[in-house]
C-alpha positions in Angstrom: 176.0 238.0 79.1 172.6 236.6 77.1 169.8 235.2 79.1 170.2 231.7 77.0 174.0 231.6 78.1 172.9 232.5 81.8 170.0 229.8 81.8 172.8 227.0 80.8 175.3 228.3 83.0 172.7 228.1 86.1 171.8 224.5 84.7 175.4 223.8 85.1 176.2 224.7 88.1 172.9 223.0 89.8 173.5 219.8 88.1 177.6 219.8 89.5 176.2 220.6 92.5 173.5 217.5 92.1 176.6 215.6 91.1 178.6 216.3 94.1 175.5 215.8 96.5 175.1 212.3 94.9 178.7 211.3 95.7 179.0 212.6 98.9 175.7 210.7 99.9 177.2 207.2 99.1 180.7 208.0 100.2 178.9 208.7 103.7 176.6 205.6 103.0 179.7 203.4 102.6 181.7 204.5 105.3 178.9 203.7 107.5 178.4 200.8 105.8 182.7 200.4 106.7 182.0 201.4 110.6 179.2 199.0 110.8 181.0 196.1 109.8 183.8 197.2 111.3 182.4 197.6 115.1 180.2 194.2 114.3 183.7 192.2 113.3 185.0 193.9 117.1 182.3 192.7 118.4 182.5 189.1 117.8 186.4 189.5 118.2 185.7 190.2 121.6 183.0 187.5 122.1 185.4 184.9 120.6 188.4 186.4 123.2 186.1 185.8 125.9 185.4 182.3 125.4 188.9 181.6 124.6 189.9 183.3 127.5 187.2 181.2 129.7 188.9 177.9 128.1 192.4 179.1 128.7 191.9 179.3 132.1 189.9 176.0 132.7 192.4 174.6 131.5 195.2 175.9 133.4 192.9 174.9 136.4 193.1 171.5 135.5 196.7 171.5 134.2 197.6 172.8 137.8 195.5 170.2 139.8 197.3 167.4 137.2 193.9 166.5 135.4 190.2 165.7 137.2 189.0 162.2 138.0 185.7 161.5 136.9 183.0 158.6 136.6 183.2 156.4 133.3 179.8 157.1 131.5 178.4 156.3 127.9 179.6 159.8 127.0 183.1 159.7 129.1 185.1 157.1 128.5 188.6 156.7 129.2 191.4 158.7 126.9 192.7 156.1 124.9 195.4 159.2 123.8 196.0 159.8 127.2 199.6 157.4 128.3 199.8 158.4 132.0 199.8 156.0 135.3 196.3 155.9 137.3 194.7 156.9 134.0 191.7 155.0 135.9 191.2 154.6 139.7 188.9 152.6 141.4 187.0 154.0 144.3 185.8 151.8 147.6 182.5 151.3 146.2 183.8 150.0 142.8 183.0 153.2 141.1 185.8 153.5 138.1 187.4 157.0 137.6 189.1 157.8 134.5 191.2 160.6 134.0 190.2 164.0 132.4 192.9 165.8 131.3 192.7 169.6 129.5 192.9 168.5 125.9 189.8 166.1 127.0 188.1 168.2 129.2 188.0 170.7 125.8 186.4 168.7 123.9 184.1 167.8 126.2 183.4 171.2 127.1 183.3 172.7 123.3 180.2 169.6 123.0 178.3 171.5 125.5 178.8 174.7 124.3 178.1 173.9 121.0 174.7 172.1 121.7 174.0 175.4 124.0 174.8 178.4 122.2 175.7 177.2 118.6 179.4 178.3 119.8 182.3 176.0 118.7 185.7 175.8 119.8 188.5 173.3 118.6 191.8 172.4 120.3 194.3 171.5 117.4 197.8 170.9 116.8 200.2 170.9 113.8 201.4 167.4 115.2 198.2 166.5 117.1 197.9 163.2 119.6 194.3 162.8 118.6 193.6 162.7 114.8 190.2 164.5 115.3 192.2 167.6 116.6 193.8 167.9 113.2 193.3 171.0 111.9 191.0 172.6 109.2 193.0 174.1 106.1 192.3 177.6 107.8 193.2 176.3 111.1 196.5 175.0 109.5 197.0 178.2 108.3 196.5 180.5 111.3 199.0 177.5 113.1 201.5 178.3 110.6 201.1 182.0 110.7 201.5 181.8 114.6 204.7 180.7 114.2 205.9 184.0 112.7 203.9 186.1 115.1 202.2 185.7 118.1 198.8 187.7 117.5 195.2 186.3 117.5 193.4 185.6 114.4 190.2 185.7 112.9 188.4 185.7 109.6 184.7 184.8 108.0 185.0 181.4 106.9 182.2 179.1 105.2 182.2 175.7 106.9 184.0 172.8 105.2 181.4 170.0 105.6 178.4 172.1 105.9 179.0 175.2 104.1 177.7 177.5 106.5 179.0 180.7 107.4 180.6 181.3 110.5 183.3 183.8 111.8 186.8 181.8 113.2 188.6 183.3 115.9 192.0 181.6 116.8 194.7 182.1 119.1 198.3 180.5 120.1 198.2 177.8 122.8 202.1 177.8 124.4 203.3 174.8 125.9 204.1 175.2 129.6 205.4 173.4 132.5 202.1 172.0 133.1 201.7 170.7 129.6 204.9 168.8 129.3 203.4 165.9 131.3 201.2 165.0 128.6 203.3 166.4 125.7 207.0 166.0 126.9 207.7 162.7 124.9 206.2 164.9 121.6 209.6 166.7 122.0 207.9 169.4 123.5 209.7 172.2 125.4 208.5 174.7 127.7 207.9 178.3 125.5 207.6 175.8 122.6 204.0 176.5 120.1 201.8 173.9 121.1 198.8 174.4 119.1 195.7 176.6 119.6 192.0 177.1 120.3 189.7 178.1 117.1 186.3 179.4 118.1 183.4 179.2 115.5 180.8 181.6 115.7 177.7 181.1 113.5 176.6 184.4 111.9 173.8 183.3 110.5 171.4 185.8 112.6 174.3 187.9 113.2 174.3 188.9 109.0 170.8 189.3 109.1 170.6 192.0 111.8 174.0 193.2 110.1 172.0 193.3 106.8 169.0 194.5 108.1 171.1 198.0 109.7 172.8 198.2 106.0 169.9 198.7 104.3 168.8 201.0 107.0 171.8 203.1 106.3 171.4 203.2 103.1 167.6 203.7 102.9 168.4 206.7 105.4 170.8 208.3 103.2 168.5 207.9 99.7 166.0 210.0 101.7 168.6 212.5 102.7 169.8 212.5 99.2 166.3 212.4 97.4 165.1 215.6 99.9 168.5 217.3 99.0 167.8 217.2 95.3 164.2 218.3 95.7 165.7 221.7 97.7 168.3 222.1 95.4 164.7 221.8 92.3 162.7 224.0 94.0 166.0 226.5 94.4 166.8 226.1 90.8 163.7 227.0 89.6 163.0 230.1 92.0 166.7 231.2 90.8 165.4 230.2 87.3 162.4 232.6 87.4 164.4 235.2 89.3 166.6 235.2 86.6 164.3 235.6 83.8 161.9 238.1 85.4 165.6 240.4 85.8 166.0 239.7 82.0 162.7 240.5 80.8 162.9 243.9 83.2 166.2 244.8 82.0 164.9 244.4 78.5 162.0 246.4 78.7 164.5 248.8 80.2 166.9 249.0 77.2 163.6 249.2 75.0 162.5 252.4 76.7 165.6 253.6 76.9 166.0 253.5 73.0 162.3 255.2 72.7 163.5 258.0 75.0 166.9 258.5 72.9 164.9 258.4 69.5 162.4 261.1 71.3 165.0 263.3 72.7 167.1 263.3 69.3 167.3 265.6 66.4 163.5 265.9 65.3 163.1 267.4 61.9 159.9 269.5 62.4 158.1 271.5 59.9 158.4 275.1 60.2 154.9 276.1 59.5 152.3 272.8 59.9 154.6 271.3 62.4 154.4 267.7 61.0 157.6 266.0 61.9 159.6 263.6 59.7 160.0 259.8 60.7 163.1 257.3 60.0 161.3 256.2 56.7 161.0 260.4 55.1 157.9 260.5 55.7 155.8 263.8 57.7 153.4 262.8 59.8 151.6 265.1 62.7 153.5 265.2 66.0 150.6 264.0 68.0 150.8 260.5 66.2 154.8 260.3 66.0 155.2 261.1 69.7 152.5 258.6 70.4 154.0 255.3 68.2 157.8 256.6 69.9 156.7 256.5 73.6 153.6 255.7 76.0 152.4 259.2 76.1 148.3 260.0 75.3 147.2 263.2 73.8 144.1 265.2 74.5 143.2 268.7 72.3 142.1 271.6 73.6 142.9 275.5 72.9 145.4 277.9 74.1 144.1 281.5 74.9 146.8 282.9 71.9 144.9 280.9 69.5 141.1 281.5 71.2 141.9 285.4 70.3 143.6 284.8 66.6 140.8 282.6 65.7 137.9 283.3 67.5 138.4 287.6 68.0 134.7 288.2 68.4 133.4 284.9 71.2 137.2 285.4 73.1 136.4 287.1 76.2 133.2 285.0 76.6 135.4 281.5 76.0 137.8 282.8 78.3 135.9 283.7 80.7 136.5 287.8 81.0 
């Protein structure tokens, strides 16, 4: 395997993993995106439950104690939807009464609420004895859809008059005994679907703290994501120059191994000057073709043989004896 084909296949395999680092960081980054929504939606489910609940019962408590008399003011004044005897009553002092029954005492309490906590809720019928409780288009439709199943709804809705956004809760209203002395000449029957009770949550502030842990998520996870590509840099270079130092070794290796080969061939040497012939046919001393065919130095001197062939007379003294 070449060193250029080992450099791509490393570039490869550290821009796949790159690749698979990037989508794992937004597939995490969405699905907390998913959970965050998803336990905010819960939450306002169950804040919408609760006040539901709260209005469920206080009205049961005035179904069960056949409506509440109280004082005729600007803001209370008698039902005109309401077709019972004694609607008003007349105390010893001349105070008027007029009665509040639970689709009045509703609305009456959704006012306060609203004006309190920005919290709406809306009692409304498909076949409703006040025309204000007709229902919205989405209220029609949760109405319709209770008819088929009797589960709670709830959906983000913008506002039809003032576009805002809020989140709807709704939920089935049944008719009871207590109900069929207002609603009993409406055909009503006891078990029969009466209506229900939409709560309207405004999620103004809610989507910007909802927006505001979003970007926190995501912000989070680029860091994550940015740091993990710098490791995997850093690690792709290290491996990089790893890599090429091995290559650059293991060449130098194969290039002294050929020098060693070449040195430990067949040499054609001269018999009697000893000049050996190169790979071109050329003789040249053995000092200068050993030294161009490996790293090895050379430094002359004299053997003793050659001290007493050539120099008979000054031997012993250059010897030593």
């Amino acid at each position: 395997m070449d060193s250029p084909f080992r450099t791509r296949l490393i570039s490869r395999v550290f821009l796949s993993l790159a690749i698979a680092w990037t989508v794992l960081m937004i597939a995490l980054a969405l699905l907390n995106t998913r959970e965050i929504k998803k336990r905010n939606t819960a939450g306002l489910v169950s804040q919408a439950r609760s006040f539901y609940q709260l209005i469920v019962t206080a009205r049961l408590w005035n179904a069960v104690h056949g409506g509440v008399y109280v004082p005729i003011t600007e803001t209370t004044r008698p039902n005109p939807y309401l077709n019972v005897p004694e609607r008003e009553i007349v105390e010893e002092s001349g105070r008027v009464l007029t009665l509040i029954n639970p689709a009045y005492m509703t609305r009456q309490l959704s006012e306060l609420t609203r004006q309190a906590s920005g919290v709406k809720f809306n009692l409304t019928s498909l076949r409703p004895l006040r025309p204000e409780n007709a229902p919205s288009k989405w209220e029609a439709e949760m109405l319709r859809g209770f008819a088929r199943d009797n589960s709670e709804k709830y959906s983000w809705v913008a506002d039809e008059e003032s576009g805002e956004s809020y989140f709807r809760y709704m939920s089935a209203l049944w008719t009871t005994k207590e109900c069929l002395g207002c609603h009993a000449d409406q055909g009503y029957k006891e078990g029969d679907l009466r209506g229900g009770i939409s709560v309207s949550i405004a999620t103004e502030r809610f989507l910007d703290r909802q927006g505001s842990d979003i970007l926190f998520v995501w912000l989070s996870h680029f860091l994550i994501w940015f740091g993990g590509l710098i490791g995997a840099g850093v690690s792709y270079k290290l491996i990089k120059t790893g890599v090429d130092e091995r290559e650059n070794l293991i060449e130098q290796l194969y290039r002294s191994l050929n020098e060693i080969k070449t040195l430990r061939g067949l040499l054609p040497i001269c018999a009697t000057c000893k000049k050996i012939r190169n790979d071109q046919g050329a003789w040249e001393v053995i000092e200068k073709y050993i030294k161009e065919h490996s790293e090895a130095e050379f430094s002359h001197g004299i053997c003793p043989d050659c001290v007493r062939k050539f120099y008979p007379e000054h031997a012993d003294k250059i010897l030593g004896k």
